[in-house]
N, C-alpha and C positions, 0 to 999 in steps of 0.2 A: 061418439062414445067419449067419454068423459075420462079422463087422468085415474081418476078412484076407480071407476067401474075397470078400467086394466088392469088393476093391481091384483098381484097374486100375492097369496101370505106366501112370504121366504121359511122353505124349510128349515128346520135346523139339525143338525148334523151333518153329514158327507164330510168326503174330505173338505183339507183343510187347502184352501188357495192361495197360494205364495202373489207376494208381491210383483217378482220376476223372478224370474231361471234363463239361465243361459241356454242354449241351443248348443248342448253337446253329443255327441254319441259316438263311436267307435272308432272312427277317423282321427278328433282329437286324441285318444287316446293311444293310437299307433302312431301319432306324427310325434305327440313327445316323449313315448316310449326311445322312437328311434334316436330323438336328440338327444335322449340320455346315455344311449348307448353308444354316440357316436364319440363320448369322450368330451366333444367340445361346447359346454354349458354355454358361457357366457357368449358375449356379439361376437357372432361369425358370418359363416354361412346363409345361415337359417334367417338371419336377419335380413340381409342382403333380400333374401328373397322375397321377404315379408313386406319390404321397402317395395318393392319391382309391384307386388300384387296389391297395396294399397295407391300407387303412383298409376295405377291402370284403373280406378275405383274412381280415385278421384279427376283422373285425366291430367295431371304435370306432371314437370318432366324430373322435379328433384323430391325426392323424399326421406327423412332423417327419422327415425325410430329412435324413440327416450323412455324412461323407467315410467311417465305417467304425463298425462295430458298439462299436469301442474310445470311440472318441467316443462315442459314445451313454452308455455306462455312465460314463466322467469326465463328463458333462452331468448325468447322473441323480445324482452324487455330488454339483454342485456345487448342485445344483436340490433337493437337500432338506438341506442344509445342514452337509455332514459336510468336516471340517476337523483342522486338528493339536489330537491330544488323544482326538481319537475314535476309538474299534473299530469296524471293519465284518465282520463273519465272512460269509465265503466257503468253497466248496470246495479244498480244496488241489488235488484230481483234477477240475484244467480247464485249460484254454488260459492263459498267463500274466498275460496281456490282464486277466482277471476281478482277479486280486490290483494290477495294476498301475492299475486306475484309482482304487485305493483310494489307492495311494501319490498318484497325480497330487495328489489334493488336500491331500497331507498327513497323511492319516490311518493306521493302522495295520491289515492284513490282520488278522483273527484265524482260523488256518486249520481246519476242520470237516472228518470223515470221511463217508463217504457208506453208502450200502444198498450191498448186496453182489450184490444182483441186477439194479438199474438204474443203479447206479454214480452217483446223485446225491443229497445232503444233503437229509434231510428237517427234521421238527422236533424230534424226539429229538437228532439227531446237530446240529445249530444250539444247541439251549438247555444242550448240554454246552460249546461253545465260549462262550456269553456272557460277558462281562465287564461289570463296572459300568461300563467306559465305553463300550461297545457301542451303537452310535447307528442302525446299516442294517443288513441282512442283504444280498445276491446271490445268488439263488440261480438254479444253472444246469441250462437243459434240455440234458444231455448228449448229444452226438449225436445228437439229435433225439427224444430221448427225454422226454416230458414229468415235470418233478417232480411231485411232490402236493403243489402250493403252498397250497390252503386249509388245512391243520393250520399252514403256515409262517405265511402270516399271519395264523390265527386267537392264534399265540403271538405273532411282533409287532406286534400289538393288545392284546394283556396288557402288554407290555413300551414301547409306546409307542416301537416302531422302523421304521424305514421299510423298504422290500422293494421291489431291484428284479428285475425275470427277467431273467438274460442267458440270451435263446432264442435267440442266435446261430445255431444248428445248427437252430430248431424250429419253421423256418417250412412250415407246411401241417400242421403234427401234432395231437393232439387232446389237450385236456384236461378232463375229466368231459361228452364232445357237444359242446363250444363248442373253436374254432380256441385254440389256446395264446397267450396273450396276451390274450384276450378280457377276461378277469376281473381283468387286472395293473393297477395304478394305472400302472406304470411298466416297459413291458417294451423290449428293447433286442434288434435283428433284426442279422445278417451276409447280406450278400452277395457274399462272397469267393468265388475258386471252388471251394473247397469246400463250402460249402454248396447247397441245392438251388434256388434261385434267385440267380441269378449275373449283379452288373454289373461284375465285373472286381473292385471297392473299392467298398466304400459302406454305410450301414445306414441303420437308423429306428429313431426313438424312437416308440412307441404308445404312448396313452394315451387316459382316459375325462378327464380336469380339462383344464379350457379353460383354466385358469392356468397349470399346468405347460405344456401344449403353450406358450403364450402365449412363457412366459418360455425352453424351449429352446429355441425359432425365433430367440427373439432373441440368444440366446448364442451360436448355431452361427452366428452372422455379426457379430461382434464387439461384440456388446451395441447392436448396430442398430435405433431407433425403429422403423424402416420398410424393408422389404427393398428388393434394390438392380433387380428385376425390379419392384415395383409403383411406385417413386417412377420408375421410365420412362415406365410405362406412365399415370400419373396426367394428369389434363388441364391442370392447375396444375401450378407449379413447386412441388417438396415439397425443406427440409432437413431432414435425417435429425439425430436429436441419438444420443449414445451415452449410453445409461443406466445402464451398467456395464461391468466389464470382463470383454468375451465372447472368443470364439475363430475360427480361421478352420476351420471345421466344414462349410464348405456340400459339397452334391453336385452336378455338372458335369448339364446336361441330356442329353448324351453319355451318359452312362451312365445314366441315368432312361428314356431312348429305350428303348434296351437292355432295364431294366429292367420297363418296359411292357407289352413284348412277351412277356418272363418269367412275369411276373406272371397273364397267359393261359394260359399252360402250367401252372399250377403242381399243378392238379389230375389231370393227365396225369402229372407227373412224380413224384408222392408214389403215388400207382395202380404207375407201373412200379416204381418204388422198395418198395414190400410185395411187389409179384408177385419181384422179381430176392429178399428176402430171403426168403419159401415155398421158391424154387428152393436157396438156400443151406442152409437146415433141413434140408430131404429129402438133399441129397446129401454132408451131412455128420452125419447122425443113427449113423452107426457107428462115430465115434470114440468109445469111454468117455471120460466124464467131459471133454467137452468143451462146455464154457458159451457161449452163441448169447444173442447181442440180443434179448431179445423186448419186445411189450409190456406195459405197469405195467396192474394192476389197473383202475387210472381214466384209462387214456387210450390213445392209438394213435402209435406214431411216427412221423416223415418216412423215418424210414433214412436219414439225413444219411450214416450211413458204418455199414458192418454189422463189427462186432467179435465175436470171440471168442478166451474165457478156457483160456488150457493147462490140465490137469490137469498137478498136482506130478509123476505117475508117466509125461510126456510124456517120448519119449525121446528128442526133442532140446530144447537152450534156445528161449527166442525169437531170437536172433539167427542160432543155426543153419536155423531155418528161414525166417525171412525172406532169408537167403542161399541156402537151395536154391529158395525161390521167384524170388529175380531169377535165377537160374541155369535156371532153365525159364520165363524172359524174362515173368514175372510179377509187378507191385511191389506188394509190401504195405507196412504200416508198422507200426511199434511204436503201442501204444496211448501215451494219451493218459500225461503226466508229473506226476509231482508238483509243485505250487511249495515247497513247503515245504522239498522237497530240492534245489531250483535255487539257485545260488551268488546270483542278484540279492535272495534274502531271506533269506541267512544270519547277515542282523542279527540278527533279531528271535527270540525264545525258542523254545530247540527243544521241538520239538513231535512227537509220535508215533500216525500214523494208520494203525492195522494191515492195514482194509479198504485204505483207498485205497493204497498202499504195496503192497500185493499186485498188485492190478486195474495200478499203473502196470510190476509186473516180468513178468504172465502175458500181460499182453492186445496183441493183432493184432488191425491192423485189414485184414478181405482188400478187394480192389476190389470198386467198386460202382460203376455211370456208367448213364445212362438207354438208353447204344445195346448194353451187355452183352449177351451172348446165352450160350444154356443153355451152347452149345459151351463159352465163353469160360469159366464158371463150373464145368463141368466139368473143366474141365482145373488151375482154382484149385483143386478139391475133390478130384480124383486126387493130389495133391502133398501137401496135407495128411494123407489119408487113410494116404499110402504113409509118411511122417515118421511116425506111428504104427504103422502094420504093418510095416516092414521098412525102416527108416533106414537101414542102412548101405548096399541101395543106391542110393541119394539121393545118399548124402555121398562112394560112391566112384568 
């Protein structure tokens, strides 16, 4: 049977399909009832705990909780010591977030191209971007997609560079049977709502070195001896000295509550999140030459967000069909952007990355949420289907 002969015309009306929703329901809402009521908003308790049930997620044994995954990675930059004068090479194809905590501390992005099949820097495409002044790497798990960080830092360990992971997107995913992050000296988690555990705003620093935790606990609360939940709790009076100059980084127990309870789910929600991407494979396996998420060789994803790549011979752009999908009350988005070509880094030396430059003009990402249902994806999968067999009429 042929591509066309499957196509069903996409109805129009029914509801209207979000992009993503978080996975909340009653729990959330008792857990930060209670922290509201417990009096104690800001890092306390709640936190602690939330640190304990993420550090069991990802299997180490230190974990620091900060206002946002962005934090995390300007704490990781200032926690191994990169400053003005030094290169950090990054992927240019990620969230702006990654190049921009490189600027936080003065240093200069060096931008790297990515694999063409999972859309993130390995070590080929890393030791092409080096420069002698070249001090970190960042390398990101793309939409939940784990890198093959051991070749990454089996080369900066030749090169004497630090590596952190920005898994913002890669919490619950796999790399080589261990949770993503397991292995990182330094990895760095999001909890936006777009990712799969959701406190509104927030992240974590993980780590295996009891010094580095040490030192960003005390950063993310302004270079604080002693945090402002235990000299409370302490039987003695405790003054706090400032050891350096830290940041206001902390996370609200409010959102740790939240987070908690998240954190319970999370192996539910990475299960539905494979099951809703199977359902996406199968009902779009009749478009020629159209490119699907799948997983890397050495690991398994979250689905943080399920993307797929146009074929050149698509016979509409992306922007036309991301407007016939909100036009059959369904939102997609453009895949993810280049920084290299965003105007906040058109200081710095042009730079030309063929892969990732493509991936940022071809790639959609369609919705994904944990309460999706076949319907709801069917009806995503009839729209694109029909944008291949029979666009014009879509478009008239």
């Amino acid at each position: 049977m042929t591509a066309t002969s499957q196509v069903r015309r996409p109805p129009r009306g029914g509801r209207e399909i979000a992009m993503t929703q978080p996975w909340f329901d009653e729990r959330e809402v008792v857990a930060a009832a209670a922290a509201v009521q417990s009096g104690w908003a800001s890092q306390g308790a709640r936190v602690i705990e939330f640190e304990a049930a993420v550090a069991a997620l990802v299997h180490v044994p230190y974990t620091v909780a900060v206002s946002s995954c962005t934090a995390a990675l300007h704490l990781g930059m200032v926690a191994y010591g990169v400053g003005p004068g030094d290169d950090v090479v990054v992927p240019s194809l990620s969230f702006v977030a990654t190049a921009n905590a490189v600027r936080f501390v003065g240093a200069r992005p060096v931008f790297a191209d990515v694999d063409p099949r999972h859309h993130n820097i390995t070590a080929a495409t890393v030791e092409q971007a080096l420069t002698p002044a070249t001090k970190a790497v960042i390398a990101v798990d793309q939409y939940g997609t784990p890198a093959d960080m051991e070749p990454i830092r089996a080369l900066a360990r030749e090169r004497g560079l630090s590596v952190v992971e920005d898994a913002a997107c890669a919490i619950g995913s796999v790399y080589r049977g261990r949770p993503v992050g397991a292995a990182s000296d330094f990895a760095a988690f999001s909890f936006h709502p777009r990712t799969l555990l959701v406190t509104g705003e927030g992240g974590m620093v993980t780590t295996s070195d009891p010094g580095l935790a040490e030192r960003v606990r005390r950063l993310r609360q302004h270079g604080m001896s002693v945090s402002t939940f235990h000299r409370h709790h302490e039987q003695r009076p405790v003054t706090e000295e400032y050891l350096e100059t830290g940041y206001n980084y902390r996370l609200t127990d409010i959102q740790a509550a939240i987070g908690v309870v998240q954190a319970e789910k999370l192996h539910s929600m990475v299960t539905r999140r494979r099951e809703l991407a199977a359902v996406y494979h199968e009902l779009l396996a009749g478009v020629p030459g159209l490119q699907m998420v799948t997983d890397p060789e050495h690991g398994e994803s979250s689905y943080q967000s399920f993307w797929v790549m146009l074929p050149d011979d698509f016979p509409l752009s992306r922007g036309e069909l991301l407007a016939v999908l909100k036009r059959y009350r369904i939102n997609g988005r453009p895949g993810i952007s280049c920084a290299h070509q965003e105007p906040a880094f058109s200081d710095l030396d042009p730079v030309t990355l063929p892969v990732s430059e493509r991936i940022a003009r071809r790639s959609v990402l369609l919705p994904m949420f944990h309460a999706m249902t076949r319907e709801d994806q069917q009806r995503v999968a009839d729209v694109v289907c029909s944008a291949w067999s029979d666009p014009e009429q879509l478009l008239g």
